[in-house]
VEXNU-590140 format. One record per residue (C-alpha): residue number from 0; residue in three letters; z, y, x. Coordinates in steps of 0.001 Angstrom, whole numbers, plus 524288, in hexadecimal, padded with zeros to 5 digits. Each point is the difference from the previous one (the first is absolute). Layout:
// VEXNU-590140
<NUM,Ala,<Z,Y,X>>,
...
This chain:
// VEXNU-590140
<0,Unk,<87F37,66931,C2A3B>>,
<1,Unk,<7F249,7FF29,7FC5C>>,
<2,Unk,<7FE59,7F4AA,808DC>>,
<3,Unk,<80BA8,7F85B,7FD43>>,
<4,Unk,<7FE88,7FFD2,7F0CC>>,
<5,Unk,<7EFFC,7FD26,80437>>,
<6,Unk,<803B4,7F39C,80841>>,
<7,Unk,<808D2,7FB2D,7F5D9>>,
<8,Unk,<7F59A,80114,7F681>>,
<9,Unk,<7F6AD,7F753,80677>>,
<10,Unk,<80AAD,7F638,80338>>,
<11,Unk,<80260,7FF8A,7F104>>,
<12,Unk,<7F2A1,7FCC2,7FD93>>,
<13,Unk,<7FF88,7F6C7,8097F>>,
<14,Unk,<80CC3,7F853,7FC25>>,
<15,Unk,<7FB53,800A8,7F20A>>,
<16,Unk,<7F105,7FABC,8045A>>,
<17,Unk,<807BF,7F433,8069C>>,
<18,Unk,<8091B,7FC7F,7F464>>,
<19,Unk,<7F477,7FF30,7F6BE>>,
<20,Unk,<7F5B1,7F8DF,8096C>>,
<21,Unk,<7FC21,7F338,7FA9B>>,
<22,Unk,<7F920,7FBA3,80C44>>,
<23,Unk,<803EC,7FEB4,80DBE>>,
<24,Unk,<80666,80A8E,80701>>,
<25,Unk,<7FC71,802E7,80C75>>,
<26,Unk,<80C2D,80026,8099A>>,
<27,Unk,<7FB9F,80206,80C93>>,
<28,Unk,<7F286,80355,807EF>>,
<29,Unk,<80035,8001A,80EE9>>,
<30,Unk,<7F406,80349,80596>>,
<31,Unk,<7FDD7,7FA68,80DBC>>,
<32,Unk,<7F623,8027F,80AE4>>,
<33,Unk,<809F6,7F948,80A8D>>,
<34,Unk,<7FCEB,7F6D5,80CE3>>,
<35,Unk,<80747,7F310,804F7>>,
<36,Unk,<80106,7F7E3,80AFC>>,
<37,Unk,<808D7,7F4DD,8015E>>,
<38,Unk,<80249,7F6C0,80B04>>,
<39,Unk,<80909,7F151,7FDCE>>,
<40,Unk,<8040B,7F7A2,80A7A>>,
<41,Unk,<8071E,7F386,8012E>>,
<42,Unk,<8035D,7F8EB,80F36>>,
<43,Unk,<80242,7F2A8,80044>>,
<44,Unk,<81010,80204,7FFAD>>,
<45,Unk,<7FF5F,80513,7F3C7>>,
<46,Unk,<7FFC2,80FB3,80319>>,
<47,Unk,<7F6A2,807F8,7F6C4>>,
<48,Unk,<7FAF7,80D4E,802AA>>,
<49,Unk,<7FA3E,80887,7F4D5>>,
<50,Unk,<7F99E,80E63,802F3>>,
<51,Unk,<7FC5B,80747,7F3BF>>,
<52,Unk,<7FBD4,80E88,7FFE4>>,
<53,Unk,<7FB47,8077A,7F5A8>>,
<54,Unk,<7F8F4,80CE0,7FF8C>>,
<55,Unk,<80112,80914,7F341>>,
<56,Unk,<7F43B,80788,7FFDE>>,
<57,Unk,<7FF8B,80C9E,7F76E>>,
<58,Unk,<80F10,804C6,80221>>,
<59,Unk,<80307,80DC1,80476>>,
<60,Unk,<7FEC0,802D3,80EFF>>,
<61,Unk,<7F6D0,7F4F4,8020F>>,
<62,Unk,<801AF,7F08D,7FEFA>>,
<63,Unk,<80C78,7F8E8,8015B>>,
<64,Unk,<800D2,7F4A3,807CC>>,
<65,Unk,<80C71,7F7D0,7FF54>>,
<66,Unk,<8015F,7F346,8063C>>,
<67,Unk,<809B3,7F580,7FCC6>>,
<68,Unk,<804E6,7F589,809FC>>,
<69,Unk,<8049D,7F390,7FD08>>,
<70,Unk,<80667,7F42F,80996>>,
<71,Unk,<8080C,7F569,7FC9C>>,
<72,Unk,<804CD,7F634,80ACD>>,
<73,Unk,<802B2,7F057,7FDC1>>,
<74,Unk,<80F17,8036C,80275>>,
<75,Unk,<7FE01,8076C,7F357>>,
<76,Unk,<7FFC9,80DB1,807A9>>,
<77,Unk,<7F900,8097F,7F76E>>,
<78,Unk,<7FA8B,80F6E,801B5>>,
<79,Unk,<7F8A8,808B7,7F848>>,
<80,Unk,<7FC48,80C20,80386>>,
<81,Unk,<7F8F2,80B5C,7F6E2>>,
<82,Unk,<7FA04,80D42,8038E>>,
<83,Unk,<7F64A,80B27,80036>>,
<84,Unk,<7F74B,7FECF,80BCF>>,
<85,Unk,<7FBEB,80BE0,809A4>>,
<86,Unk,<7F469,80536,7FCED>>,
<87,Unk,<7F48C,7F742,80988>>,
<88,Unk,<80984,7F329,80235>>,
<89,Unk,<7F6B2,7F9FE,7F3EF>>,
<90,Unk,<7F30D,7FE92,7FF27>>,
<91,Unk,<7F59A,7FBA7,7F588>>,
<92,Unk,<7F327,7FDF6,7FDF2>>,
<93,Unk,<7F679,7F732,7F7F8>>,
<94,Unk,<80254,7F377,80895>>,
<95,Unk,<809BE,80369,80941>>,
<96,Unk,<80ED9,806D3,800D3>>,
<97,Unk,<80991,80136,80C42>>,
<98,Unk,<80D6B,80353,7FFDA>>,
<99,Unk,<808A9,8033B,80B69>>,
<100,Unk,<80EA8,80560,7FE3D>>,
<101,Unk,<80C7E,7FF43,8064B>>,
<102,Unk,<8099B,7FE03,7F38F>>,
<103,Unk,<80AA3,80431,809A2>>,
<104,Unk,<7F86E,80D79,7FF22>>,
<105,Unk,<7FF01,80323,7F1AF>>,
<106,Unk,<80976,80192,7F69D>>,
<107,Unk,<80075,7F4C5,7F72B>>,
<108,Unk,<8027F,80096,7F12C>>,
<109,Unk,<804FC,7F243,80112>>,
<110,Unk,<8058C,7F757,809AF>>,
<111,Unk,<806BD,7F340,7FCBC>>,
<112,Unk,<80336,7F8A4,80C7F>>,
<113,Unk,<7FF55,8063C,80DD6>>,
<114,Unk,<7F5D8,80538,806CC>>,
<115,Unk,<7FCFC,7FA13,80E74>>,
<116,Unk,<7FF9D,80A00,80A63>>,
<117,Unk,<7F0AB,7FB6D,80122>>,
<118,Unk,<7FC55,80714,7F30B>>,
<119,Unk,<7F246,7FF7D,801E2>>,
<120,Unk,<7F616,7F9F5,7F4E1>>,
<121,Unk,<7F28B,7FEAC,80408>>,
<122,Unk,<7F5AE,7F936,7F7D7>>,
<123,Unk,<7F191,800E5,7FFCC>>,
<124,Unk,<7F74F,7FC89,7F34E>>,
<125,Unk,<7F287,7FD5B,801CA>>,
<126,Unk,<7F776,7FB22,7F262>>,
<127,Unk,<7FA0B,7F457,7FEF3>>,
<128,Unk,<7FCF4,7FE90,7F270>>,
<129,Unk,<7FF88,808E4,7F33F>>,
<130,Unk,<8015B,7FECC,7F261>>,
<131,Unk,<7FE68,80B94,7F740>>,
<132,Unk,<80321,7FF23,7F0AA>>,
<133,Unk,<7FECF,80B1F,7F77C>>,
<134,Unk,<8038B,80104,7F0DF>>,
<135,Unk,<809D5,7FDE7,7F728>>,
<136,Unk,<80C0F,7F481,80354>>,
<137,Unk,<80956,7FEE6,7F5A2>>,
<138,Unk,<80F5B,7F962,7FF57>>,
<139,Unk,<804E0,7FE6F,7F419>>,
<140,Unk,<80F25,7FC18,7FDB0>>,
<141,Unk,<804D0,7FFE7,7F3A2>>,
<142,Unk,<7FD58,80F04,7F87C>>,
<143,Unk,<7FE8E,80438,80DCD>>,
<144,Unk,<7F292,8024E,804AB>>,
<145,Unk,<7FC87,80417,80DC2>>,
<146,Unk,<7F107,80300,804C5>>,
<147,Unk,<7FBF3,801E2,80C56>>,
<148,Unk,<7F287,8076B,8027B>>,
<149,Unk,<7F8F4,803BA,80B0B>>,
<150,Unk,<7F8E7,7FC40,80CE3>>,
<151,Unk,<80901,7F4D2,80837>>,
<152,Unk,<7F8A9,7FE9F,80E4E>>,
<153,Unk,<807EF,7F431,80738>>,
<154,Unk,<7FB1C,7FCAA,80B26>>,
<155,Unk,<8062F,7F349,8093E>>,
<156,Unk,<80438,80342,80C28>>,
<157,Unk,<801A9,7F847,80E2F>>,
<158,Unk,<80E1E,80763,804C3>>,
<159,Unk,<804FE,80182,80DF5>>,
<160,Unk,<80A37,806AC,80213>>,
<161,Unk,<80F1B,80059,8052C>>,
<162,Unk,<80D22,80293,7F834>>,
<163,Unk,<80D3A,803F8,8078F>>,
<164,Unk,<7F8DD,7FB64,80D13>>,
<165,Unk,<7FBF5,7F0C4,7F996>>,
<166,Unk,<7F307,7FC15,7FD0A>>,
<167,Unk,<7FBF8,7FD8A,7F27E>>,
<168,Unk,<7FD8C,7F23D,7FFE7>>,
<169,Unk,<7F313,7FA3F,7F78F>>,
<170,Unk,<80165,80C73,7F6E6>>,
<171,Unk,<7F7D5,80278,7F4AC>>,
<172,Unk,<7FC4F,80E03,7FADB>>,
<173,Unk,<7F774,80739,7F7C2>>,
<174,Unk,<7FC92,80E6A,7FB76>>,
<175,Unk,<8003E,804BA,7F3B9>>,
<176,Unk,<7FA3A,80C6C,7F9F0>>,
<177,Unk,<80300,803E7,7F138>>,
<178,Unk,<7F581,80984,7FD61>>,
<179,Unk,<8022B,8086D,7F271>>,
<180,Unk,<80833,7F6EB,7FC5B>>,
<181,Unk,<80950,80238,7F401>>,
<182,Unk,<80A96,7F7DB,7FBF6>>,
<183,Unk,<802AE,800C4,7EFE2>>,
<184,Unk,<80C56,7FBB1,7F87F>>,
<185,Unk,<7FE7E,7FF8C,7F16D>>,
<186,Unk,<80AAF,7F8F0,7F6D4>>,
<187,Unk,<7FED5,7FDFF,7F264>>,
């Protein structure tokens, strides 16, 4: 009981803090020490490509990798594809990243479209050149406010690489690494 009437103490003084603050209230912080890779393509008939997997560092059990798949044909064919990668199909470093899964062999958390029975995504990063920012970037939109601060490392990438059995055709990459990175919302 002690707890209860404890916790609804504290929310009081919170809710009564937020109804008498004059100055911006701070509605959301999401800190971020994540990684990125992403991989477009477009052939001459019109067909684009796009690889994207992201890697949430810092999350129970070990990093997260998901990976997102995107095709869309010139007959207006279109698939998307979403889910958690097996632990070793992604890899990162500083100026490279690899990824190599059959789709067909993990279970997807979205699929719009169909699948071919060649599930296979293969792509290869390798850096060529890197830009690193650090500080404070701000957005402001109306009494919303959002900041972004933290280490961004992005580094251009040449990408090789095969989706559903096709080669990627002239695609363009890069890496990016969000290091301590937090994400602030504040509105007035």
């Amino acid at each position: 009981m002690h707890k209860i009437v404890g916790h609804v103490v504290v929310l009081g003084a919170v809710v009564a803090q937020l109804s008498m603050a004059q100055a911006a209230t701070e509605v959301a912080h999401f800190p971020a020490n994540n990684r990125f890779a992403s991989a477009n393509s477009t052939a001459p008939d019109g067909s684009t490509t796009s690889v994207f997997v992201s890697r949430e560092i810092g999350q129970p059990g070990g990093p997260v990798d998901t990976v997102s798949v995107i095709t869309s044909g010139p007959d207006g064919s279109f698939t998307l594809a979403i889910g958690v990668l097996p632990q070793g199909a992604f890899q990162f470093s500083a100026q490279s990243a690899s990824l190599d899964v059959d789709l067909n062999e993990i279970t997807l958390s979205t699929l719009i479209g169909e699948l071919p029975e060649n599930g296979v995504v293969s792509v290869d990063w390798d850096g060529t050149d890197t830009t690193r920012t650090a500080g404070n970037n701000v957005l402001d939109s109306g009494n919303v406010r959002v900041v972004f601060s933290g280490v961004r490392t992005t580094v251009v990438a040449d990408v090789t690489g095969t989706v559903f059995g096709v080669p990627l055709v002239d695609p363009v990459g890069d890496l990016l690494a969000l290091s301590q990175q937090v994400t602030i919302i504040t509105q007035d």
